[in-house]
GUVO-837230 format. One record per residue: residue number from 1; z, x, y of N, C-alpha, C, O, CB in turn. Coordinates in steps of 0.05 Angstrom, whole numbers, plus 5000, padded with zeros to 4 digits. Glycine has a CB too. Layout:
<pts>
> n  n.c3  n.c1  n.c2  ca.c3  ca.c1  ca.c2  c.c3  c.c1  c.c2  o.c3  o.c1  o.c2  cb.c3  cb.c1  cb.c2
> NUM  Z  X  Y  Z  X  Y  Z  X  Y  Z  X  Y  Z  X  Y $
...
</pts>
This chain:
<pts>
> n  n.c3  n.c1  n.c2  ca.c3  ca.c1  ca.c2  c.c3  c.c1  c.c2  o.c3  o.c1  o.c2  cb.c3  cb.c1  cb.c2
> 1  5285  3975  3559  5290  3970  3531  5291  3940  3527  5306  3926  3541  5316  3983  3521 $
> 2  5275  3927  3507  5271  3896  3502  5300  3899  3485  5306  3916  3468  5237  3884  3483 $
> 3  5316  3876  3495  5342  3874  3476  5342  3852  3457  5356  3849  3438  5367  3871  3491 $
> 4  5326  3840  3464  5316  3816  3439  5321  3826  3408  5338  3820  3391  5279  3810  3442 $
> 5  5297  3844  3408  5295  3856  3375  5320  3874  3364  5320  3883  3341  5269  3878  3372 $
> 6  5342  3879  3383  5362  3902  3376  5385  3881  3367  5399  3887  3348  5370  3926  3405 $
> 7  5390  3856  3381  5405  3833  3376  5396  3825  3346  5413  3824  3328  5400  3810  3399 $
> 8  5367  3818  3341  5358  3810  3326  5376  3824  3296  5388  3814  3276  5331  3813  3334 $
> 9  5369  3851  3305  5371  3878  3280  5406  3874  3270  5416  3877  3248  5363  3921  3299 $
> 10  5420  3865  3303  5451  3854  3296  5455  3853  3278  5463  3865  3258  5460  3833  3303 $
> 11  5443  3816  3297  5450  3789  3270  5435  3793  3238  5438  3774  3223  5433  3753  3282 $
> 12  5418  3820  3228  5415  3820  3198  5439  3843  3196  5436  3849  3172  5382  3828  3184 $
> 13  5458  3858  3205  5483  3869  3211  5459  3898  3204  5455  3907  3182  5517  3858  3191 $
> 14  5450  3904  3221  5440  3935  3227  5471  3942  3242  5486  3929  3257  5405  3940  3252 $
> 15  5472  3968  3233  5496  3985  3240  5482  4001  3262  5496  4005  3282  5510  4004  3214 $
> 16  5466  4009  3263  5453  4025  3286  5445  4005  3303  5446  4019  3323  5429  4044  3279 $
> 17  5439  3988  3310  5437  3964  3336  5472  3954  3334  5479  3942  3354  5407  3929  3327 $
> 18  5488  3956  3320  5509  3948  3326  5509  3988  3348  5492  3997  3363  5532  3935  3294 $
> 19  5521  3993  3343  5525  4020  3352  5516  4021  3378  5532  4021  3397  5512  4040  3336 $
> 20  5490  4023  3382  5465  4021  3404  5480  3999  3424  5483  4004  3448  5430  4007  3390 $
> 21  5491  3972  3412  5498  3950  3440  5532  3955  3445  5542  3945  3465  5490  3909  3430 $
> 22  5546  3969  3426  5573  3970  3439  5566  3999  3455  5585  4001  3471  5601  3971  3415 $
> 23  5552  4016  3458  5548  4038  3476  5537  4027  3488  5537  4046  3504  5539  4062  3471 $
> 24  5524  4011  3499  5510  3995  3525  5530  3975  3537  5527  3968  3561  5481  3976  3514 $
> 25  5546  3967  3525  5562  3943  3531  5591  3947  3532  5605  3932  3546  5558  3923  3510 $
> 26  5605  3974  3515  5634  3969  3507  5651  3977  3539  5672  3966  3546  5643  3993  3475 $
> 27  5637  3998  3555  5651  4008  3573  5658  3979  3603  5675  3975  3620  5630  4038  3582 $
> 28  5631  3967  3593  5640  3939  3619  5656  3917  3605  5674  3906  3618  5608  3920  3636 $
> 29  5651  3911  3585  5678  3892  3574  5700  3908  3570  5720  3894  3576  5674  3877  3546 $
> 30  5707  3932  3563  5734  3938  3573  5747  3938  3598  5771  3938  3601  5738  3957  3568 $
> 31  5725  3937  3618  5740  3936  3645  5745  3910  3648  5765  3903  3659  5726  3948  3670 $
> 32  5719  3882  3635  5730  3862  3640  5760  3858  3634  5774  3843  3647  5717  3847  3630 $
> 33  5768  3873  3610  5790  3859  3591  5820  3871  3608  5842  3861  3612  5786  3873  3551 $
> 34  5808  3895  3615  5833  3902  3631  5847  3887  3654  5870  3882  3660  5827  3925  3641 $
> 35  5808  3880  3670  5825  3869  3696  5844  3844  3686  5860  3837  3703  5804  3857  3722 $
> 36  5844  3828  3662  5861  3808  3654  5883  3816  3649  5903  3806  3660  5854  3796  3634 $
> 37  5884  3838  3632  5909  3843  3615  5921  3860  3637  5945  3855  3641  5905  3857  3584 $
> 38  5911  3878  3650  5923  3893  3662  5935  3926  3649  5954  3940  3657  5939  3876  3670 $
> 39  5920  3928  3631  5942  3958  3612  5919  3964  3596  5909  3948  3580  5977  3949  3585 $
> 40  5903  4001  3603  5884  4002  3587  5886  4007  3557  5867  4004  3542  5871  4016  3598 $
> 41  5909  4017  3550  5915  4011  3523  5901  3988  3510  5878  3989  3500  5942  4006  3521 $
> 42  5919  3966  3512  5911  3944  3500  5885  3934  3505  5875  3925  3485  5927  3926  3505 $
> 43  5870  3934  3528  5843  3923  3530  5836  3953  3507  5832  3946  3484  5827  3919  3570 $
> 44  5835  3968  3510  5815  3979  3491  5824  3968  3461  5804  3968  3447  5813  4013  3493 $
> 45  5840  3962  3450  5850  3953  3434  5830  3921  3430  5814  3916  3412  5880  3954  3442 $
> 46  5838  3903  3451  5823  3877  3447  5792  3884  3454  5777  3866  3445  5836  3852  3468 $
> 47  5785  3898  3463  5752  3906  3463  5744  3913  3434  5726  3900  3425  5743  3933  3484 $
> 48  5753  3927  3422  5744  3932  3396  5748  3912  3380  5734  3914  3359  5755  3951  3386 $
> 49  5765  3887  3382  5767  3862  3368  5753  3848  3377  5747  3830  3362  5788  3850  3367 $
> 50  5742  3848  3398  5725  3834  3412  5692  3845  3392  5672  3831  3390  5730  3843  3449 $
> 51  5694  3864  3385  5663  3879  3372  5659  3873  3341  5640  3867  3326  5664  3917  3373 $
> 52  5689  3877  3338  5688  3862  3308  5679  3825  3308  5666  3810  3293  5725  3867  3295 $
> 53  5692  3823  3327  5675  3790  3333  5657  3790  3329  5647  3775  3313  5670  3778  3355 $
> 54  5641  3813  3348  5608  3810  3354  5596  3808  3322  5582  3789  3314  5593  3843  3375 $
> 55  5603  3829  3307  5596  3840  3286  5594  3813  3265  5573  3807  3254  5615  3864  3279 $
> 56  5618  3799  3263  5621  3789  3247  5613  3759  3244  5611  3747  3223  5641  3795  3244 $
> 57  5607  3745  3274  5597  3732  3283  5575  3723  3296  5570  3702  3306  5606  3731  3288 $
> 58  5555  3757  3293  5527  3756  3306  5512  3726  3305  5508  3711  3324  5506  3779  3290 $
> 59  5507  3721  3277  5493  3710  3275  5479  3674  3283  5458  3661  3278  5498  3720  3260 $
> 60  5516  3670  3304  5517  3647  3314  5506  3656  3345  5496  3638  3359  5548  3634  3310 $
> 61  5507  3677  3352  5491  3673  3380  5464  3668  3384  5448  3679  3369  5493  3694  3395 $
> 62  5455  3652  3406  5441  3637  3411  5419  3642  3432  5420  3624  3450  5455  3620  3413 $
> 63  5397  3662  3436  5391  3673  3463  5371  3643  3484  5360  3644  3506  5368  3706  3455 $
> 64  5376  3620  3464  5367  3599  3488  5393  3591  3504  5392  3577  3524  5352  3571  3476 $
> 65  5414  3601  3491  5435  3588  3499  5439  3602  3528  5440  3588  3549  5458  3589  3478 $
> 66  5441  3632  3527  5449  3650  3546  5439  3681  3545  5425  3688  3526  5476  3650  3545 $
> 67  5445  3694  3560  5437  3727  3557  5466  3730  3535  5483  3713  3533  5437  3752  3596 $
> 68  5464  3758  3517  5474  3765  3489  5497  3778  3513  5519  3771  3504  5452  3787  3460 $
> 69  5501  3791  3536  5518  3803  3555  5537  3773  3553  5558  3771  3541  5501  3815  3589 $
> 70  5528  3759  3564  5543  3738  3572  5565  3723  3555  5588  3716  3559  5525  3721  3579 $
> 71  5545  3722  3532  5549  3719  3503  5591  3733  3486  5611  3725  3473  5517  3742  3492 $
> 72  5575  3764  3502  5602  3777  3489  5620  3785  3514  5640  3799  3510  5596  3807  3469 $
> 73  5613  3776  3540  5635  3775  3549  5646  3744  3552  5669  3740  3561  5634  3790  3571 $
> 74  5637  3733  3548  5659  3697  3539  5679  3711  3517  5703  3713  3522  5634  3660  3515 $
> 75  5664  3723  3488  5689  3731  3472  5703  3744  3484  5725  3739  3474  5688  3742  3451 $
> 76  5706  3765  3506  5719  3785  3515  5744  3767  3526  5768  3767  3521  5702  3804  3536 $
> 77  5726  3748  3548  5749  3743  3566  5768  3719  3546  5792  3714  3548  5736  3730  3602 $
> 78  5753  3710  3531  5774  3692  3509  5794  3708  3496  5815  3697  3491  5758  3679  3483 $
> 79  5791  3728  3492  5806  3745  3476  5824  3757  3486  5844  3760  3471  5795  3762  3465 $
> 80  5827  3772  3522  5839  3772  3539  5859  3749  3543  5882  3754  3537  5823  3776  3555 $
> 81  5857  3732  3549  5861  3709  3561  5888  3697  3538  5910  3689  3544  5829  3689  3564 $
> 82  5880  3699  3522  5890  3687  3488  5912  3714  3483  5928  3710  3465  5856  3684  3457 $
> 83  5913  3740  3496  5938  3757  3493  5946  3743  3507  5955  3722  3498  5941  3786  3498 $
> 84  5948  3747  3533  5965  3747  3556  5977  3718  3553  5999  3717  3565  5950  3752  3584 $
> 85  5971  3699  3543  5979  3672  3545  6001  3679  3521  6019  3662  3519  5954  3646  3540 $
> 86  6002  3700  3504  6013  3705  3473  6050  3709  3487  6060  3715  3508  5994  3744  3452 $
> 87  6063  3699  3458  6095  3704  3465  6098  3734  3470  6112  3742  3488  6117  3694  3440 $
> 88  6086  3748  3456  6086  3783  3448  6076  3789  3471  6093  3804  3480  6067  3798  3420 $
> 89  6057  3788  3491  6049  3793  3508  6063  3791  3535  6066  3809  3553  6031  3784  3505 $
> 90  6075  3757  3535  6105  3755  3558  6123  3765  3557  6136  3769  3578  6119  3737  3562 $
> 91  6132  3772  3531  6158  3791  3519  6158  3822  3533  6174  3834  3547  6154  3796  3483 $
> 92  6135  3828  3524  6131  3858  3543  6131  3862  3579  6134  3878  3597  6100  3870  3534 $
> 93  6124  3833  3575  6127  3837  3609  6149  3836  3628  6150  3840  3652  6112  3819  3622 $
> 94  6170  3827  3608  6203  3817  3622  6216  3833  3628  6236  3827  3642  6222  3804  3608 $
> 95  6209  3862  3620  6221  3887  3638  6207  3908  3655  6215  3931  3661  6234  3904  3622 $
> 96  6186  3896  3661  6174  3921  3677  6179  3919  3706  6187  3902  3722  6142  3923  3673 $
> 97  6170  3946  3706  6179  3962  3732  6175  3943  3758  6164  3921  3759  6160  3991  3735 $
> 98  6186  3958  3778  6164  3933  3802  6151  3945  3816  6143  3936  3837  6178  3913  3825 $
> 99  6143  3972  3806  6119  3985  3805  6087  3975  3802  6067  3978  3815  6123  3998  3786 $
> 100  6098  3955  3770  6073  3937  3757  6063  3917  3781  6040  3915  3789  6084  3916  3729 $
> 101  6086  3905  3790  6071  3883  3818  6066  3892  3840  6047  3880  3851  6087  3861  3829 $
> 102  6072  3903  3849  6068  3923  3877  6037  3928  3866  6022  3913  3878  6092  3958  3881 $
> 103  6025  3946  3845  6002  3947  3836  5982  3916  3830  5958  3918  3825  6009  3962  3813 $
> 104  5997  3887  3830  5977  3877  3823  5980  3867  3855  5957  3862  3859  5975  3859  3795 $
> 105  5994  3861  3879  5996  3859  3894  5975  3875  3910  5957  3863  3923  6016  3861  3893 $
> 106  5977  3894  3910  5959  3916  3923  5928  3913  3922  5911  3917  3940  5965  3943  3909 $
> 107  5924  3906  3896  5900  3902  3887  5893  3872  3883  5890  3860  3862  5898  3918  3862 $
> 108  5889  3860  3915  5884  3834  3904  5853  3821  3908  5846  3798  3912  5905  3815  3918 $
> 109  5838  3843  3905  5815  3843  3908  5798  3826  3896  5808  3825  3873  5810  3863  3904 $
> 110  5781  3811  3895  5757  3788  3872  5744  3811  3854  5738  3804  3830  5724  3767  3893 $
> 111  5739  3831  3860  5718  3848  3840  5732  3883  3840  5732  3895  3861  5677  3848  3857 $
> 112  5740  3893  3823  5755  3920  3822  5731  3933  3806  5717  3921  3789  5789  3921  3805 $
> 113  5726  3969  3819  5711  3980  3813  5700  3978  3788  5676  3975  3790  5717  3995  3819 $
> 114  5710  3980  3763  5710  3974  3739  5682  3956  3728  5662  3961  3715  5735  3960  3737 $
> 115  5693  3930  3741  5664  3917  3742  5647  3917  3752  5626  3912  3741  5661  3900  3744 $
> 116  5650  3926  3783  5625  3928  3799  5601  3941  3786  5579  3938  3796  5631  3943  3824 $
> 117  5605  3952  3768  5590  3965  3748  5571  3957  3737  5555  3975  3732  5600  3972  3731 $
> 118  5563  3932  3727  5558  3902  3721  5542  3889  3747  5523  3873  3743  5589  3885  3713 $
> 119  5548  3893  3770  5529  3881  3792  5542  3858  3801  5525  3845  3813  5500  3874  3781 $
> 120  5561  3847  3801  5583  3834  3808  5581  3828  3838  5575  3806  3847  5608  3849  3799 $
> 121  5587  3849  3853  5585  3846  3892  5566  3837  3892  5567  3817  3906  5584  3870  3915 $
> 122  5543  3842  3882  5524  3827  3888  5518  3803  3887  5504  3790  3903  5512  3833  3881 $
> 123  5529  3795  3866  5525  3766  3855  5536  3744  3876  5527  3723  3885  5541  3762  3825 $
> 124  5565  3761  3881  5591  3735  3893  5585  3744  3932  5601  3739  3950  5641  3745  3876 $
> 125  5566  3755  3935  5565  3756  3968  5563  3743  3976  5574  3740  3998  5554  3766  3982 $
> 126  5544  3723  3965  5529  3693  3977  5561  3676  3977  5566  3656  3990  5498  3674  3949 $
> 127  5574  3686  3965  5593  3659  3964  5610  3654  3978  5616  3676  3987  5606  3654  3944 $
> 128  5629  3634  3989  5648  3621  4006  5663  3644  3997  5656  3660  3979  5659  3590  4002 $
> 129  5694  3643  4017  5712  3655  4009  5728  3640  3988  5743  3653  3974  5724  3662  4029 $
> 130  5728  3613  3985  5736  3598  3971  5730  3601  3947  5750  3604  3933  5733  3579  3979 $
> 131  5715  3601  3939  5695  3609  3912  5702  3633  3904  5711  3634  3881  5663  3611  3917 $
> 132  5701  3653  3917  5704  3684  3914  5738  3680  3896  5744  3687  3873  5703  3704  3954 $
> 133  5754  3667  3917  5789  3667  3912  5786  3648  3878  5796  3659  3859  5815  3642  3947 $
> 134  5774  3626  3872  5770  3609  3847  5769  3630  3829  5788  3639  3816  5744  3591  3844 $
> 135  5739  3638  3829  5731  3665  3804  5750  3686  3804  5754  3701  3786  5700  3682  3808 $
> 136  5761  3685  3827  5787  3722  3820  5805  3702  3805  5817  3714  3787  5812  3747  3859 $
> 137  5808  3686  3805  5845  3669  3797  5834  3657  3773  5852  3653  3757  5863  3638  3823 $
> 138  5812  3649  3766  5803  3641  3742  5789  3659  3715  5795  3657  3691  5785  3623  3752 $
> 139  5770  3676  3727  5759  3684  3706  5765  3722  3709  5753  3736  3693  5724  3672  3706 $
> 140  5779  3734  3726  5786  3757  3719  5815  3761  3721  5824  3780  3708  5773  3774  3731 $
> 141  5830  3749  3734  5869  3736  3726  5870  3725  3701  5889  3730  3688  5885  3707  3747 $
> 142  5848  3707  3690  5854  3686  3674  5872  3665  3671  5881  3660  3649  5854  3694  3658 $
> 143  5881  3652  3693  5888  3630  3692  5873  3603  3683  5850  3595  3680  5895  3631  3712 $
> 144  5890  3595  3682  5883  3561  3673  5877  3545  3697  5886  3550  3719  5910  3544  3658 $
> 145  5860  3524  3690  5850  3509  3715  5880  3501  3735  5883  3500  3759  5832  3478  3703 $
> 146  5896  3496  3715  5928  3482  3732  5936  3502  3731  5946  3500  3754  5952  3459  3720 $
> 147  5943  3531  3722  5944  3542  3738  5943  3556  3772  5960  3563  3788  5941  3543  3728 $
> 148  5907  3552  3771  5898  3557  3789  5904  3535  3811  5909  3542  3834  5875  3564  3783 $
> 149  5902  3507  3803  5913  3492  3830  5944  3499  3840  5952  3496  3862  5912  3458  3825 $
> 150  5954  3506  3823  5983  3515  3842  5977  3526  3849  5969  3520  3872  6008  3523  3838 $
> 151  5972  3552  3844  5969  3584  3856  5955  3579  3882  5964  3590  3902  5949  3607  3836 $
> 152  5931  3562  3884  5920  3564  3907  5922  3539  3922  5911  3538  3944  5896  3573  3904 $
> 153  5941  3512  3909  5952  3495  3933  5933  3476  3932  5924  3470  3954  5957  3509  3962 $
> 154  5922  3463  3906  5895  3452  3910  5898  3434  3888  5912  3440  3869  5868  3471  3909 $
> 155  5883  3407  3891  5885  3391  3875  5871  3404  3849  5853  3421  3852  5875  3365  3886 $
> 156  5882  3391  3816  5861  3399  3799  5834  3392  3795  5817  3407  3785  5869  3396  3783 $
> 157  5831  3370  3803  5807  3361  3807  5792  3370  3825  5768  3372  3818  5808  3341  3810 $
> 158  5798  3376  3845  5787  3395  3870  5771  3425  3846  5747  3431  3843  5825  3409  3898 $
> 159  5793  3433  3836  5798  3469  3823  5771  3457  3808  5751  3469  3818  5837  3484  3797 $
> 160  5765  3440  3790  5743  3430  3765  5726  3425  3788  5716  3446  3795  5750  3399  3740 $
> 161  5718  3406  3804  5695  3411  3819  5687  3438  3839  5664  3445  3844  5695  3389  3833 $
> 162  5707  3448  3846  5692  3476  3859  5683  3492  3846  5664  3507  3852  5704  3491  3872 $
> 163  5694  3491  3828  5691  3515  3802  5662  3509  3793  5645  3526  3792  5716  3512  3772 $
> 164  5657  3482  3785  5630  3479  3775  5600  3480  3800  5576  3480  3794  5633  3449  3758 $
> 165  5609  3480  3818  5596  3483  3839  5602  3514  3846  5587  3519  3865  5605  3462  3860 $
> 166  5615  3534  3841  5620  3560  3852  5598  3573  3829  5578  3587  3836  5655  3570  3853 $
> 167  5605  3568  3803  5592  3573  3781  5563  3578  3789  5553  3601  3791  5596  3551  3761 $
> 168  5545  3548  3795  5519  3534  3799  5517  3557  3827  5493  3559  3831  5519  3493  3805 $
> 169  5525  3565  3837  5515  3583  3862  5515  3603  3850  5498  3619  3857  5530  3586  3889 $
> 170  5535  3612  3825  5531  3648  3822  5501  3648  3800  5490  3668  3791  5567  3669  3802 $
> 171  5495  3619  3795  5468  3623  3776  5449  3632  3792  5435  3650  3784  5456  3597  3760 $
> 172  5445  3620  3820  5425  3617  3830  5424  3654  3840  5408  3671  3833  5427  3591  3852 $
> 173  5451  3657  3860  5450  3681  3860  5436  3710  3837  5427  3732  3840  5473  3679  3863 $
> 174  5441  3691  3815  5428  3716  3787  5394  3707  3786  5378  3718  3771  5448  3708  3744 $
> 175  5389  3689  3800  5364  3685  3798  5347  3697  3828  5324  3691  3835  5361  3653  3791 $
> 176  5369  3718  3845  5347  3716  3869  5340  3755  3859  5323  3768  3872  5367  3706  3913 $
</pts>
């Protein structure tokens, strides 16, 4: 299926190409959103805000810029990222079980089934273990770059150049 013309049909707000790309798209940005947030409640909750984005904002995406996938998962993981950082979001977390960590403990995996869905293992095989640990602590934890240098004991400046160099390998990787 050419997705060009269905984006196109979007951005003049066709309701049936809207329809058509959240059934192609909604089930892997919810897993993105989850592995952030962690609670499928709410990711399905911020996935559907995430569509109303799409919807309401088609018309600024850009297909020289990037693939339209790529596109709506930046809003995803922005939108993710922007709960969890939320007062309402830390509030809920100040009594849970220690059930909840034992579970994120357990699962400290770079890629959880969810996404692999998306083609993900594939992408990050080529990469260092170093790289692999960046992208889990950056773009599916969602941490912050200073974040991530504590967490992993690393200068920030170090965290900004690997990252942009871990990045530049997962392109190449999408290009083999």
């Amino acid at each position: 299926m050419d997705l060009e013309p269905l984006v196109e049909r979007l951005q003049q707000k066709d309701l049936s190409a809207f329809e058509k790309l959240y059934g192609m798209y909604s089930e892997n940005i919810c897993g993105v959103i989850n592995t952030i947030v962690r609670n499928n409640d709410l990711a399905e909750e911020i996935c559907q805000d995430v569509f109303v984005k799409v919807w309401n904002n088609a018309e600024s995406y850009n297909s020289s810029k990037g693939r339209f996938f790529t596109w709506v998962l930046n809003i995803a993981r922005n939108a993710a990222i922007d709960e969890v950082r939320s007062k309402s979001y830390k509030n809920s977390k100040k009594n849970l079980s220690a059930d909840y960590f034992v579970s994120i403990v357990a699962d400290d995996s770079a890629v959880d089934s969810s996404i692999d869905s998306i083609g993900l293992t594939k992408l990050i095989k080529g990469l260092k273990e170093k790289c692999i640990q960046l992208i889990d602590v950056l773009y599916f934890k969602g941490f912050t770059q200073k974040e991530a240098s504590e967490k992993l004991e690393i200068p920030l400046g170090t965290v900004k150049t690997r990252n942009r160099s871990c990045i530049s390998q997962l392109r190449k990787n999408m290009q083999l």
